[in-house]
N, CA, C and O atoms as a Maestro MAE file, in Angstrom:
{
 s_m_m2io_version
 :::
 2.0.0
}

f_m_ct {
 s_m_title
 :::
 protein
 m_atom[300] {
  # First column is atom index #
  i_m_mmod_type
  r_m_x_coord
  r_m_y_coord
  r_m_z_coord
  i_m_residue_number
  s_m_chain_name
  s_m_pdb_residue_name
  s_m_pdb_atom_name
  i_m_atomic_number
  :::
  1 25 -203.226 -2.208 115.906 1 A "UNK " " N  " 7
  2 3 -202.410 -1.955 114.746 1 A "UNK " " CA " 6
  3 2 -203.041 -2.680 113.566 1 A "UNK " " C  " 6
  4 15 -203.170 -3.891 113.745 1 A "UNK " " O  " 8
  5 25 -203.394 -2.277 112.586 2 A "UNK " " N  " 7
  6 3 -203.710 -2.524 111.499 2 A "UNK " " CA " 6
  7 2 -203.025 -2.214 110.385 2 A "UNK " " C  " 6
  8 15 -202.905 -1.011 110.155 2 A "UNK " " O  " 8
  9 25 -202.267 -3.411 109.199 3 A "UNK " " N  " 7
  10 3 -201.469 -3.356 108.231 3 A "UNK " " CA " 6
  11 2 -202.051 -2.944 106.939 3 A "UNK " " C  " 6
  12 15 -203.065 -3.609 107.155 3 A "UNK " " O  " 8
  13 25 -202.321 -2.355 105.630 4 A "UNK " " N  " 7
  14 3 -202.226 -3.299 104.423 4 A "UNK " " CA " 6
  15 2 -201.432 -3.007 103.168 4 A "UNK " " C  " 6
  16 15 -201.574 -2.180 102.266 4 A "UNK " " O  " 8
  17 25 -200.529 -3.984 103.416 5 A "UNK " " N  " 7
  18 3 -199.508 -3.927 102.451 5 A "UNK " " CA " 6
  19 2 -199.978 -4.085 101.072 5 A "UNK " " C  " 6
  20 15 -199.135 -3.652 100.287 5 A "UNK " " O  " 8
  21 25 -200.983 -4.532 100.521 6 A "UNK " " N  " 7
  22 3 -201.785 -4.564 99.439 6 A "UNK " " CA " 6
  23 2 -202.957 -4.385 99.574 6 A "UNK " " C  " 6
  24 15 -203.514 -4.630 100.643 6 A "UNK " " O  " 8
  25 25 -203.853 -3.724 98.087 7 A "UNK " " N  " 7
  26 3 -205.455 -3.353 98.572 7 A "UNK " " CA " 6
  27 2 -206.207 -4.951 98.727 7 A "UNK " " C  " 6
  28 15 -207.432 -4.851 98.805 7 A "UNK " " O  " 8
  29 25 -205.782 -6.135 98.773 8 A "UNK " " N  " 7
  30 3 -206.253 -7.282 98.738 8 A "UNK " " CA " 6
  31 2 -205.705 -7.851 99.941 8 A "UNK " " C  " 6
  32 15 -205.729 -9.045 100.239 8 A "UNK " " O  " 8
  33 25 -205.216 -6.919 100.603 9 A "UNK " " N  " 7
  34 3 -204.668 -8.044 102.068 9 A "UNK " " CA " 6
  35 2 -204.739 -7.071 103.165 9 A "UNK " " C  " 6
  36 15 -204.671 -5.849 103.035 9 A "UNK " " O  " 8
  37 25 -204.909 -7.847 104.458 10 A "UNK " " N  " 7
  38 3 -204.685 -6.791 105.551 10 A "UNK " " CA " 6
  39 2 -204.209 -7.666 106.877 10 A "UNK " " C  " 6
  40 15 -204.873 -8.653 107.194 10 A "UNK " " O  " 8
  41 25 -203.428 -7.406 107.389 11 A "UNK " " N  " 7
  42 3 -203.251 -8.117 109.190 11 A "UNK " " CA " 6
  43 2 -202.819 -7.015 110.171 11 A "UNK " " C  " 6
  44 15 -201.938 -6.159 110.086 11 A "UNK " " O  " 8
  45 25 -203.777 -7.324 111.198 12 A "UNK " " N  " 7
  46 3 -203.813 -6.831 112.546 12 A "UNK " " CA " 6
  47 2 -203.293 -7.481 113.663 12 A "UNK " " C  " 6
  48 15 -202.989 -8.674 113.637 12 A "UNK " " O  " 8
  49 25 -203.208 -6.982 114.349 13 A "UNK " " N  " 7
  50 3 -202.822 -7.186 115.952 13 A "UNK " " CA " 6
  51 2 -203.241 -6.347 116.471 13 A "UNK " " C  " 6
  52 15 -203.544 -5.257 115.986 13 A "UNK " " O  " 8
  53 25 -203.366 -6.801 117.878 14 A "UNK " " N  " 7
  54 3 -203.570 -6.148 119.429 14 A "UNK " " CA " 6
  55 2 -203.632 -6.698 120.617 14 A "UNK " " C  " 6
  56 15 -203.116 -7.795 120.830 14 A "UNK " " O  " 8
  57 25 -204.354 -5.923 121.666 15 A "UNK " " N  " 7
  58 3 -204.362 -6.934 122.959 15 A "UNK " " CA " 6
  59 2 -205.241 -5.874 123.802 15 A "UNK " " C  " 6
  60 15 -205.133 -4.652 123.697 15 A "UNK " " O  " 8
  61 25 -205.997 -6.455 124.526 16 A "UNK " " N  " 7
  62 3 -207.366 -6.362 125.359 16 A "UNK " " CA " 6
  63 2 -207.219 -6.870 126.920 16 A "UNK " " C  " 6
  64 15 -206.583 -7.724 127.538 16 A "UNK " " O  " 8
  65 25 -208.260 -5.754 127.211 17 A "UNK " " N  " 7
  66 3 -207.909 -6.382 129.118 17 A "UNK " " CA " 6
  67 2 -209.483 -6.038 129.495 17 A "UNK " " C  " 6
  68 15 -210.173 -5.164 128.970 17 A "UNK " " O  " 8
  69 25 -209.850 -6.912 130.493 18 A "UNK " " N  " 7
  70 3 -211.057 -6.791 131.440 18 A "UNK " " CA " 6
  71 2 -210.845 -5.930 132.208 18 A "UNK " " C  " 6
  72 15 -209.876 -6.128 132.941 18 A "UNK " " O  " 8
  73 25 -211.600 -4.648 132.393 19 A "UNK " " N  " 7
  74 3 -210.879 -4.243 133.678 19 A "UNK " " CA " 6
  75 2 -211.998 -4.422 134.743 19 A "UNK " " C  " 6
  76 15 -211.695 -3.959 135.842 19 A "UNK " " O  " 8
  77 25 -213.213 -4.990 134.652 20 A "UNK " " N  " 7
  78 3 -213.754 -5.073 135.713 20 A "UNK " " CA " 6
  79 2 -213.550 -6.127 136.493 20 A "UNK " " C  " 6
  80 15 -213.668 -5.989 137.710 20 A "UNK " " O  " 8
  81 25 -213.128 -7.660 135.804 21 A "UNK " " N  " 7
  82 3 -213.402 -8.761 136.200 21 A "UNK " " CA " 6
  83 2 -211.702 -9.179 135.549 21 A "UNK " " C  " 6
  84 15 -211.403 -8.771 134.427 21 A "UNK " " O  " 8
  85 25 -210.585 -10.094 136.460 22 A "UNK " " N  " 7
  86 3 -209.034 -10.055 135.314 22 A "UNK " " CA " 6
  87 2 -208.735 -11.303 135.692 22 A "UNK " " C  " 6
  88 15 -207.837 -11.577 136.488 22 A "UNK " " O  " 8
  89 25 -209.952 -12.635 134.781 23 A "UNK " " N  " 7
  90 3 -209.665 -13.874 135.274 23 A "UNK " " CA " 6
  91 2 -209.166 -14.293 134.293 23 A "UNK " " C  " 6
  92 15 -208.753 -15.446 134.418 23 A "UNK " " O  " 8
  93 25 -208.925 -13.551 132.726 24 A "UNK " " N  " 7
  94 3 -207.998 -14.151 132.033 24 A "UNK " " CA " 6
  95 2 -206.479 -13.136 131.527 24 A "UNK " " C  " 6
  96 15 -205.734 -13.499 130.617 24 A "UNK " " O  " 8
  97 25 -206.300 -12.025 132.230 25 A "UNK " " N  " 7
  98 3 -204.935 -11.660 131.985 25 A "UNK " " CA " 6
  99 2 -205.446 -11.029 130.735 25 A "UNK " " C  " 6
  100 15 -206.586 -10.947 130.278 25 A "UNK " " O  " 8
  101 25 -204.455 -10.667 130.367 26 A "UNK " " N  " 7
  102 3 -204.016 -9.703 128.804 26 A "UNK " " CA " 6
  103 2 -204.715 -10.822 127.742 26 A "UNK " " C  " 6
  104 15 -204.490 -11.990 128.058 26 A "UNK " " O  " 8
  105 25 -205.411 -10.651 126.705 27 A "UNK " " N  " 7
  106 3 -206.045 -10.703 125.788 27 A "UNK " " CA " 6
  107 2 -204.979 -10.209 124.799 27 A "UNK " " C  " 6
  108 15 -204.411 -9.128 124.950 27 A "UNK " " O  " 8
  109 25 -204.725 -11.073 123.749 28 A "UNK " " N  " 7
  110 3 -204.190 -10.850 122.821 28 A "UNK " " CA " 6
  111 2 -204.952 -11.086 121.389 28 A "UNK " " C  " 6
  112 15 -205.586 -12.121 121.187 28 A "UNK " " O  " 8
  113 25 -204.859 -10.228 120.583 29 A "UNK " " N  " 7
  114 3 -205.449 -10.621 119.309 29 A "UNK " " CA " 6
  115 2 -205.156 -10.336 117.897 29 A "UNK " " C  " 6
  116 15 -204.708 -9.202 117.723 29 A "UNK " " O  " 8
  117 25 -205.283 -11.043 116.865 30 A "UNK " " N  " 7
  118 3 -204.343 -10.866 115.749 30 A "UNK " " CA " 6
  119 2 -205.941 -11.246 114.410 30 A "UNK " " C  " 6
  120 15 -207.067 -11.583 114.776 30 A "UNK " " O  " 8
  121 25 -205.609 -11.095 113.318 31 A "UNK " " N  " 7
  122 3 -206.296 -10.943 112.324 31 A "UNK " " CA " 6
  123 2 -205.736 -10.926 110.778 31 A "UNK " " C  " 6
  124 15 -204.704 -10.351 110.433 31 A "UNK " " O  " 8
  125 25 -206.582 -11.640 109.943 32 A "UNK " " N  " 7
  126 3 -205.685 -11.580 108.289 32 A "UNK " " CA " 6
  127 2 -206.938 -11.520 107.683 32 A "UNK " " C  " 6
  128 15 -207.834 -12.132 108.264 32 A "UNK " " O  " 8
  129 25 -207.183 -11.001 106.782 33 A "UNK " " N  " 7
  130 3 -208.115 -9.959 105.770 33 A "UNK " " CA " 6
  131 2 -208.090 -10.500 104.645 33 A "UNK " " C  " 6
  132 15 -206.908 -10.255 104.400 33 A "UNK " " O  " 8
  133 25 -208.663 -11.378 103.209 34 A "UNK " " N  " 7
  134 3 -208.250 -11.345 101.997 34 A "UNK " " CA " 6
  135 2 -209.460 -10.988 101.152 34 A "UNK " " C  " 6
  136 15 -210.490 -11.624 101.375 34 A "UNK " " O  " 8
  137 25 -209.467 -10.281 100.441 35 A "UNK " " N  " 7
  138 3 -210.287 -10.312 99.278 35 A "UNK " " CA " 6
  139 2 -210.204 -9.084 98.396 35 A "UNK " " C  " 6
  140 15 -209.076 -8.629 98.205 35 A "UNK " " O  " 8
  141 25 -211.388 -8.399 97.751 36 A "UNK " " N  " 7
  142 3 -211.294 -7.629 97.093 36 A "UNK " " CA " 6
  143 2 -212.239 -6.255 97.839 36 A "UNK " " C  " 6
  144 15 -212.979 -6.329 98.820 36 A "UNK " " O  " 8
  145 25 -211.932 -5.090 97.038 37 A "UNK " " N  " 7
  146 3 -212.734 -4.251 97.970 37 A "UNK " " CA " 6
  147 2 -213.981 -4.229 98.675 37 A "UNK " " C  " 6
  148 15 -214.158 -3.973 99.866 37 A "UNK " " O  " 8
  149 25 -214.918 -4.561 97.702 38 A "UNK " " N  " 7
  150 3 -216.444 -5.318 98.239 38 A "UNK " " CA " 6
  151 2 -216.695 -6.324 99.206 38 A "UNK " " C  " 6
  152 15 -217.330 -6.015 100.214 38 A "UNK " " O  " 8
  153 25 -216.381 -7.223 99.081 39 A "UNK " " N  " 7
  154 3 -216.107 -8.894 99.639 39 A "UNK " " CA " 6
  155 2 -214.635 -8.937 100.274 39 A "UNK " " C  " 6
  156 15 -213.652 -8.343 99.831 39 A "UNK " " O  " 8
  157 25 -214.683 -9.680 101.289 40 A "UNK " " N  " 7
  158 3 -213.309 -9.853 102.091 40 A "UNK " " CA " 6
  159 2 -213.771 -11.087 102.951 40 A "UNK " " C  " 6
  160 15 -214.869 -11.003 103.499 40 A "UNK " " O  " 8
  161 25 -213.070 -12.150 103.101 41 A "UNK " " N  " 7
  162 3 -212.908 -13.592 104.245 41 A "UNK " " CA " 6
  163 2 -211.803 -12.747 104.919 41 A "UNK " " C  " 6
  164 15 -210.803 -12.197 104.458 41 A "UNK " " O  " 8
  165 25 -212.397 -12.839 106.354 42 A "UNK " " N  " 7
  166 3 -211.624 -12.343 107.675 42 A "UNK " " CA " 6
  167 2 -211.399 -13.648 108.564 42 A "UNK " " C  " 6
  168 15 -212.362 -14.363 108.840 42 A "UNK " " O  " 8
  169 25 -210.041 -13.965 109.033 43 A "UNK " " N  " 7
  170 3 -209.623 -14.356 109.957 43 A "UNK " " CA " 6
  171 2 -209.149 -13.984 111.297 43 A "UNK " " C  " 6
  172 15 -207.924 -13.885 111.365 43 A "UNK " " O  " 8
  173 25 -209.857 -13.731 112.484 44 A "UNK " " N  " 7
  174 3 -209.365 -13.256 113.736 44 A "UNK " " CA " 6
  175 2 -209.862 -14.524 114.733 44 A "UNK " " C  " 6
  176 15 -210.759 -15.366 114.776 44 A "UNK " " O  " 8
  177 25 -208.302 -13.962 115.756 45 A "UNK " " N  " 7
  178 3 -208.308 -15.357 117.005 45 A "UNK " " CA " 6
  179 2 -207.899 -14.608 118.181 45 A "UNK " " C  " 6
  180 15 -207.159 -13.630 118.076 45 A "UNK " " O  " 8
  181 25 -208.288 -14.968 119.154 46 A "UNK " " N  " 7
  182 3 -208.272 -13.961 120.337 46 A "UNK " " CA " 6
  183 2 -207.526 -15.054 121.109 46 A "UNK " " C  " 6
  184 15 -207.768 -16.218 120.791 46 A "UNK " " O  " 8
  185 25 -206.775 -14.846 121.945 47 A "UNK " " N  " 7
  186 3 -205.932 -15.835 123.431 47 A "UNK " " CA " 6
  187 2 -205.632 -14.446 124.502 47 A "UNK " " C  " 6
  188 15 -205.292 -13.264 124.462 47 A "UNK " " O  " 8
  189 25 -206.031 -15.549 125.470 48 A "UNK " " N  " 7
  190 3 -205.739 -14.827 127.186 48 A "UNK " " CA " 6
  191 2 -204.169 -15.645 127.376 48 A "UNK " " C  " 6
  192 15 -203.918 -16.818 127.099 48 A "UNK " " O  " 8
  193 25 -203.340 -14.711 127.879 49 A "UNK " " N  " 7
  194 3 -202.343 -15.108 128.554 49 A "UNK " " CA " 6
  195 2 -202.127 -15.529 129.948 49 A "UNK " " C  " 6
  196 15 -201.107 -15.893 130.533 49 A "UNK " " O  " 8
  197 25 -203.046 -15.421 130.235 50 A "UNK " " N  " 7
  198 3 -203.348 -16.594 131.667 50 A "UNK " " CA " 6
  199 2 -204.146 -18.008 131.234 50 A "UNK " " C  " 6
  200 15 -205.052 -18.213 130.427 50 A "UNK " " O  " 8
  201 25 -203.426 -18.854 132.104 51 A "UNK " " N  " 7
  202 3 -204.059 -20.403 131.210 51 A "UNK " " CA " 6
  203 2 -204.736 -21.061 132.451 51 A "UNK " " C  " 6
  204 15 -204.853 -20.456 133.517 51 A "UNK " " O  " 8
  205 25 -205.144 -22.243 132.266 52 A "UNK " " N  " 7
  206 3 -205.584 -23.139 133.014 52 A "UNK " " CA " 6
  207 2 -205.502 -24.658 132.617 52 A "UNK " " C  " 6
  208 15 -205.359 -24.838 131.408 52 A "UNK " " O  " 8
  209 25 -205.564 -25.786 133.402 53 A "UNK " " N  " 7
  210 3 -205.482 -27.155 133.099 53 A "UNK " " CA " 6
  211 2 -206.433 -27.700 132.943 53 A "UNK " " C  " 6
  212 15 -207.224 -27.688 133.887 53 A "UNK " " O  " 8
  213 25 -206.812 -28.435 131.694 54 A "UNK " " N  " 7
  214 3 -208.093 -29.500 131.130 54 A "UNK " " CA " 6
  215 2 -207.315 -30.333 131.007 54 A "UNK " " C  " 6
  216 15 -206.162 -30.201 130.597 54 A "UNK " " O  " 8
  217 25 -208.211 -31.964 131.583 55 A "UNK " " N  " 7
  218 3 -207.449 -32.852 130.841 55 A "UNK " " CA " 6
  219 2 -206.222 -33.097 131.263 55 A "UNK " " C  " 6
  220 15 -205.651 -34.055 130.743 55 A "UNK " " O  " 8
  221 25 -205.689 -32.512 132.034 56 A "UNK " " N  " 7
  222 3 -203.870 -32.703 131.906 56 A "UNK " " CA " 6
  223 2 -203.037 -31.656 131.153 56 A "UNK " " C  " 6
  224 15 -201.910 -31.271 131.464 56 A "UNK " " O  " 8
  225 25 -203.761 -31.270 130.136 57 A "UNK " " N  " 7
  226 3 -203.726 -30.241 128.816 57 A "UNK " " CA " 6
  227 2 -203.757 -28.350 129.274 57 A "UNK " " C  " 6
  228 15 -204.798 -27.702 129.376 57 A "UNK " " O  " 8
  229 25 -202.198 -27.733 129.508 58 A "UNK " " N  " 7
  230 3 -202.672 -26.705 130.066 58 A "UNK " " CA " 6
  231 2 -202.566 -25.368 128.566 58 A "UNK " " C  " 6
  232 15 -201.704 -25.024 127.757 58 A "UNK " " O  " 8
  233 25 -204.096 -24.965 128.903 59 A "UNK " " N  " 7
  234 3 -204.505 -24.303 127.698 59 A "UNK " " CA " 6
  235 2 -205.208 -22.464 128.399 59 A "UNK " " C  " 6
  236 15 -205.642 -22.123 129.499 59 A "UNK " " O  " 8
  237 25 -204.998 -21.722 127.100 60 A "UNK " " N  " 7
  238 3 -205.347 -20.282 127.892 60 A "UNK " " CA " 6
  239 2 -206.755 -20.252 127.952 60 A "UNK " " C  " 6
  240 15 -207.615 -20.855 127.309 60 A "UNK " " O  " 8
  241 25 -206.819 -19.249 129.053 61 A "UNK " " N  " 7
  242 3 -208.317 -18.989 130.148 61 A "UNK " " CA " 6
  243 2 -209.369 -18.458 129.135 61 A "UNK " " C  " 6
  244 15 -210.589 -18.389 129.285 61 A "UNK " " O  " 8
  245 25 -208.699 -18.141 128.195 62 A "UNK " " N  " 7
  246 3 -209.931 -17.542 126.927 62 A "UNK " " CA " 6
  247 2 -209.243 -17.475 125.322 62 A "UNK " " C  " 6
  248 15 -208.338 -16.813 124.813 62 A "UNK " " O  " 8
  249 25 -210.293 -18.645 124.781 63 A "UNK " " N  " 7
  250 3 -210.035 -18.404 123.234 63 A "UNK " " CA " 6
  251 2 -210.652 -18.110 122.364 63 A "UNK " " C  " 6
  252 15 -211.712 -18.445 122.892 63 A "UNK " " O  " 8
  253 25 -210.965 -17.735 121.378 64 A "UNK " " N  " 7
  254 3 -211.689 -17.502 119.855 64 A "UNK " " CA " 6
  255 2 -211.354 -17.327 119.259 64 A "UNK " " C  " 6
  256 15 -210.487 -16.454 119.207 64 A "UNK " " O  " 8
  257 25 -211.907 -18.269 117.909 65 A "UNK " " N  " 7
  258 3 -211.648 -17.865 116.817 65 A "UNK " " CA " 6
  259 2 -212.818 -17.670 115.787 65 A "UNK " " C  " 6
  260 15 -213.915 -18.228 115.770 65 A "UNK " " O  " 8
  261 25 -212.189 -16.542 114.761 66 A "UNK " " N  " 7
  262 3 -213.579 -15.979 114.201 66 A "UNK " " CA " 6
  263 2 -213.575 -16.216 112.856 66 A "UNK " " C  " 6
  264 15 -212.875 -15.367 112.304 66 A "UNK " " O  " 8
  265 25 -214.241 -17.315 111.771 67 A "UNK " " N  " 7
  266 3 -214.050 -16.989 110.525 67 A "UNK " " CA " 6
  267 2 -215.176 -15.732 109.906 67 A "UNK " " C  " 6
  268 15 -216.276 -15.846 110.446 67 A "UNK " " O  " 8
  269 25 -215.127 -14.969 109.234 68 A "UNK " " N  " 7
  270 3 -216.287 -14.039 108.728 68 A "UNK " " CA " 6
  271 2 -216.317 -13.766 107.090 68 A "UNK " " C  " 6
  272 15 -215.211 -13.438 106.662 68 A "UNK " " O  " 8
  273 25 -217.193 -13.826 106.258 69 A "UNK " " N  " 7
  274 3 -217.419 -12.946 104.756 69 A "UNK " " CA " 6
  275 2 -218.056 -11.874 105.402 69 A "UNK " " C  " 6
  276 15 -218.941 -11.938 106.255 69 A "UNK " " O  " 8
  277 25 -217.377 -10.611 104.783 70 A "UNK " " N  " 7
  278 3 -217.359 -9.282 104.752 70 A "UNK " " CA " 6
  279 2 -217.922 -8.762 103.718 70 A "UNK " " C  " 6
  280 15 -217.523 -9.102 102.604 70 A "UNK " " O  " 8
  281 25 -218.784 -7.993 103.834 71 A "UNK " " N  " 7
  282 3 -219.115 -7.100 102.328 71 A "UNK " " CA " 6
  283 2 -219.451 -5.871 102.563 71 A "UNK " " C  " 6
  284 15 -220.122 -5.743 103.587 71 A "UNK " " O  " 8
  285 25 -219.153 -4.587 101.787 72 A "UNK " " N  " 7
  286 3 -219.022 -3.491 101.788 72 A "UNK " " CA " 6
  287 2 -219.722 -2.847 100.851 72 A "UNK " " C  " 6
  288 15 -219.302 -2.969 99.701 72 A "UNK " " O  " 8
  289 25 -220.948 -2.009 101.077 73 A "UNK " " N  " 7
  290 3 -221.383 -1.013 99.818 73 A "UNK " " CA " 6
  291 2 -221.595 0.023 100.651 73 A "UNK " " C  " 6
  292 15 -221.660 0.235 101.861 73 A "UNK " " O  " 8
  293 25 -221.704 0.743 99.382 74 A "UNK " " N  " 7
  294 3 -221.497 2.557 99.480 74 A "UNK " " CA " 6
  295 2 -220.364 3.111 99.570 74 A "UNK " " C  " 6
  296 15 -219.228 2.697 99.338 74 A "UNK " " O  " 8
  297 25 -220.826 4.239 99.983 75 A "UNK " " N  " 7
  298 3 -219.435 5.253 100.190 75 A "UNK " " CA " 6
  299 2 -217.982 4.331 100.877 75 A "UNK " " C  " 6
  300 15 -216.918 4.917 101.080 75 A "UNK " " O  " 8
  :::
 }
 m_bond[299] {
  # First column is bond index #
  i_m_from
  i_m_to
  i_m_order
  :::
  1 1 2 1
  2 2 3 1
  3 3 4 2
  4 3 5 1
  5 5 6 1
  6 6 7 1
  7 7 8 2
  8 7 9 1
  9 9 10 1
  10 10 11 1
  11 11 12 2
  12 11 13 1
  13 13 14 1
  14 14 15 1
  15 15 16 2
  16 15 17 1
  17 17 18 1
  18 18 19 1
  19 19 20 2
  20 19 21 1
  21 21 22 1
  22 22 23 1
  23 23 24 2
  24 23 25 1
  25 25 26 1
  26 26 27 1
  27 27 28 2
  28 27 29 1
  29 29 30 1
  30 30 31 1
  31 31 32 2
  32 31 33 1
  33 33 34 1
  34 34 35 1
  35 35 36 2
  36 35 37 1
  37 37 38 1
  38 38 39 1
  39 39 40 2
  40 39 41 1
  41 41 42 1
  42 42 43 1
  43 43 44 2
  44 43 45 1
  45 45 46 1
  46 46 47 1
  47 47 48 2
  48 47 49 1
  49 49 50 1
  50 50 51 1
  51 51 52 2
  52 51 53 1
  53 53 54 1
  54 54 55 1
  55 55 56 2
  56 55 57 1
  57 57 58 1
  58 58 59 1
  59 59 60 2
  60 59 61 1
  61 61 62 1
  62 62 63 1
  63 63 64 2
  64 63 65 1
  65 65 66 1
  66 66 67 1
  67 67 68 2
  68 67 69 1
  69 69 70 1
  70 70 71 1
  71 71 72 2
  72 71 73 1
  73 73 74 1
  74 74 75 1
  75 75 76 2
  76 75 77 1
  77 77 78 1
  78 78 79 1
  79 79 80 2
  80 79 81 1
  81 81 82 1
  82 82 83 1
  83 83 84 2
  84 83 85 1
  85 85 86 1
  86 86 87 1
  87 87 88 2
  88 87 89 1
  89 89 90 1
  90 90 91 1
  91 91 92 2
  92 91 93 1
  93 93 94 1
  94 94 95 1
  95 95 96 2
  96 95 97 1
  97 97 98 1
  98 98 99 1
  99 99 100 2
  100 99 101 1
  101 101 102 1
  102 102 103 1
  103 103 104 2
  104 103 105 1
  105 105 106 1
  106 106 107 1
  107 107 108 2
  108 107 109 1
  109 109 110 1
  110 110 111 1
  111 111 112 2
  112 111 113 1
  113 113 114 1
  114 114 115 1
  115 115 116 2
  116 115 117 1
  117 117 118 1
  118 118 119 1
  119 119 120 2
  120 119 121 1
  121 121 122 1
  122 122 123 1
  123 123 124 2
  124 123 125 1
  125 125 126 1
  126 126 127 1
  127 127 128 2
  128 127 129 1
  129 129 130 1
  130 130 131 1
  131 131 132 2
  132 131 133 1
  133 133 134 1
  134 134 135 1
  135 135 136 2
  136 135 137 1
  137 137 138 1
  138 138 139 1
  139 139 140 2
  140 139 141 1
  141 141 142 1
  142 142 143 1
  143 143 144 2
  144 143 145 1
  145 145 146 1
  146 146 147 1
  147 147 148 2
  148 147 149 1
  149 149 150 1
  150 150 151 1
  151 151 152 2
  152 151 153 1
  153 153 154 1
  154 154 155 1
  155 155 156 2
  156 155 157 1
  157 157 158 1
  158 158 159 1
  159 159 160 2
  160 159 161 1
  161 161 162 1
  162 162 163 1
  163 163 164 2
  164 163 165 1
  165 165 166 1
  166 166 167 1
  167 167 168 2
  168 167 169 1
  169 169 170 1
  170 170 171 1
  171 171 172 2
  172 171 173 1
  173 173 174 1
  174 174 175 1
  175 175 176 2
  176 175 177 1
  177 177 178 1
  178 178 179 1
  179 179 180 2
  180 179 181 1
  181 181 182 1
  182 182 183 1
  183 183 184 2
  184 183 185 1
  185 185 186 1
  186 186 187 1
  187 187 188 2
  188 187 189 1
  189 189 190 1
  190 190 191 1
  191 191 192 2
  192 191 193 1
  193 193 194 1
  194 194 195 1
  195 195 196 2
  196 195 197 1
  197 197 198 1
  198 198 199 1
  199 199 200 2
  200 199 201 1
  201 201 202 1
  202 202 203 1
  203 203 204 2
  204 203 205 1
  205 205 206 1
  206 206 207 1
  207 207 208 2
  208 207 209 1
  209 209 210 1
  210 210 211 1
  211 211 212 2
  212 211 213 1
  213 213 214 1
  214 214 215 1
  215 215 216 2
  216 215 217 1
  217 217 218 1
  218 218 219 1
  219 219 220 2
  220 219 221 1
  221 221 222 1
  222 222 223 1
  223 223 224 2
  224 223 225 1
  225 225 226 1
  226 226 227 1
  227 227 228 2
  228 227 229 1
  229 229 230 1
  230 230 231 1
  231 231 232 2
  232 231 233 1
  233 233 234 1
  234 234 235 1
  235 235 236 2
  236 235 237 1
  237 237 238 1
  238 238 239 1
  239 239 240 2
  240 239 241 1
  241 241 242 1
  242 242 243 1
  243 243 244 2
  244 243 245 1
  245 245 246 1
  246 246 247 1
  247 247 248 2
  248 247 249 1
  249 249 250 1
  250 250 251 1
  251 251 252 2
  252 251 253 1
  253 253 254 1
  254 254 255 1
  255 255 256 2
  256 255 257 1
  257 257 258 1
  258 258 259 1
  259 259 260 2
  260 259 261 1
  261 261 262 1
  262 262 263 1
  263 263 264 2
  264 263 265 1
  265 265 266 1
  266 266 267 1
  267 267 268 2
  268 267 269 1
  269 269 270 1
  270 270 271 1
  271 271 272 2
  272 271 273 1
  273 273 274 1
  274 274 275 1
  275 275 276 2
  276 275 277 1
  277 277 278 1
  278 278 279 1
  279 279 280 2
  280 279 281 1
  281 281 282 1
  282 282 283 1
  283 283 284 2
  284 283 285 1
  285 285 286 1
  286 286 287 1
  287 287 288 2
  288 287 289 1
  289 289 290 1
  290 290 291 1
  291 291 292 2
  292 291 293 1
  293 293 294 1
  294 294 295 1
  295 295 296 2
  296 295 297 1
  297 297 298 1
  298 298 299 1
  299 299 300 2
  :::
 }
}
């Protein structure tokens, strides 16, 4: 699902699965967009809903997060 309530903003969601290998469960992922049509700073972060224990610390089986500058020419 992809939003944009303004031409300067955008947020997504979704969710992702392994299907060959399912050591971290459902994959969830979300995203926020800002800039102008050309140029855009993207924020996306990915989490598995299956977790595991570090530390004492129980945290999910898969994370990322993505900062990115975006730029767009042409059509």
């Amino acid at each position: 699902m992809d939003i944009h309530p303004a031409s300067w903003f955008s947020i997504r969601a979704g969710a992702m699965r392994n299907m060959v290998q399912d050591e971290e469960g459902l994959i969830l992922t979300g995203g926020v967009g800002l800039g102008l049509k050309w140029v855009q700073l993207d924020l996306a972060a990915q989490a598995s809903t299956k977790t595991a224990t570090f530390d004492g610390n129980t945290i999910p089986r898969y994370f990322k997060i993505n900062l990115a500058l975006l730029s767009r020419w042409g059509g």
